[in-house]
ROPALUM-359414 format. One record per residue (C-alpha): x, y, z. Coordinates in steps of 0.02 Angstrom, whole numbers, padded with zeros to 5 digits, always signed. Layout:
XYZ
...
end
This chain:
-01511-00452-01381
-01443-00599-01284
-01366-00609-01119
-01293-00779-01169
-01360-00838-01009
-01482-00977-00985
-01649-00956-00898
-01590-01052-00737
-01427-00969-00752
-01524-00801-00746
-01617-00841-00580
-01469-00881-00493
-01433-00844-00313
-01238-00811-00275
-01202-00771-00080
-01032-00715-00013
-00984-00747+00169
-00841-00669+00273
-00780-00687+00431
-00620-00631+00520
-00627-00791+00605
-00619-00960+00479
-00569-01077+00604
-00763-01038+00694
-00839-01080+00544
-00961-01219+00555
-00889-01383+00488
-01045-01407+00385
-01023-01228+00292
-00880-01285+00214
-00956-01444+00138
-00958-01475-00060
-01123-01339-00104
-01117-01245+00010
-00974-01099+00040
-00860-01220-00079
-00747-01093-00130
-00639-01015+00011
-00523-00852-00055
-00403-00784+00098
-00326-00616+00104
-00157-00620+00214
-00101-00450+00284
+00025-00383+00210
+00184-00428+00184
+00347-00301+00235
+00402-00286+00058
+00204-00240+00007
+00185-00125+00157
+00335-00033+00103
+00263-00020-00073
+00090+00043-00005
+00162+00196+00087
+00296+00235-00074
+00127+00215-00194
+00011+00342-00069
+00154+00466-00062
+00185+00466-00259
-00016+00473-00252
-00013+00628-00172
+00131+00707-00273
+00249+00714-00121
+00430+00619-00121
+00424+00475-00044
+00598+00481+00016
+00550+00639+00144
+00483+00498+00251
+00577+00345+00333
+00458+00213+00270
+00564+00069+00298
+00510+00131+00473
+00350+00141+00450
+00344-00036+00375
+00430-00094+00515
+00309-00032+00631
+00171-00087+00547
+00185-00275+00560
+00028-00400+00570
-00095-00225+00520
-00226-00225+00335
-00204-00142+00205
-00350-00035+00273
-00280+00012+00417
-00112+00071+00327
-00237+00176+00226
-00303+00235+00393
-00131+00284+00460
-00101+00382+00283
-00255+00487+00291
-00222+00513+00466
-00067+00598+00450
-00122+00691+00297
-00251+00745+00416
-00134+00818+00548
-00021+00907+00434
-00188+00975+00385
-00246+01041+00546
-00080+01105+00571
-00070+01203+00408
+00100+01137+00372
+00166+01004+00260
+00144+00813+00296
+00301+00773+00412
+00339+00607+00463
+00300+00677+00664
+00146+00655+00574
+00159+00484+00521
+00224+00449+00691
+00067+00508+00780
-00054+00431+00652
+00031+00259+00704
-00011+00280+00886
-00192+00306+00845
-00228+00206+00691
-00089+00049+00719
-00021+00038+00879
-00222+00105+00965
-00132+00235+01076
-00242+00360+01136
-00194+00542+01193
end
């Protein structure tokens, strides 16, 4: 059976590079050949932010509208997507620990730690 693919296209070498930092880059990295193709991912936006925490609640079978996420989208500005996933499982993790249901006290203290990096 056939790939479809030639033998060159077989042997071919594709490398990815990242960096938090474009405008460091080298100019000669960005030259036709080389790392042609640049593909940016913007934090999010409010409107997406409020979606993420509405989506993880549904996710996890709980009501969305316990929980003042306009709030939490508000207070969440200029953060990843990653680190709004951090925040989540951080306050699932407290209400955890605390054998009660996730509150949004919880929520609260997960953005000290996760967002806002507020130590106790």
């Amino acid at each position: 059976m056939s790939s479809g693919l030639s033998a060159s296209e077989k042997n071919m070498v594709i490398i990815i590079g990242l960096t938090n930092k474009p405008q460091n880059l080298d100019f000669a990295l960005l030259q036709h050949g080389r790392f042609g193709k640049q593909f940016k991912f913007d934090k999010p936006t409010y409107k997406e932010r409020v979606s993420f925490f509405v989506k993880e609640c549904e996710r996890r079978m709980m009501d969305p509208k316990r929980f003042d996420i306009v709030k939490l989208a508000q207070e969440t500005e200029g953060v990843s997507f990653g680190t709004l996933l951090a925040v989540t499982k951080r306050a699932f993790l407290l209400a955890k620990v605390a054998e009660v249901g996730v509150k949004q006290e919880h929520f609260e203290q997960a953005l000290d730690t996760e967002a806002k990096n507020i130590i106790f």
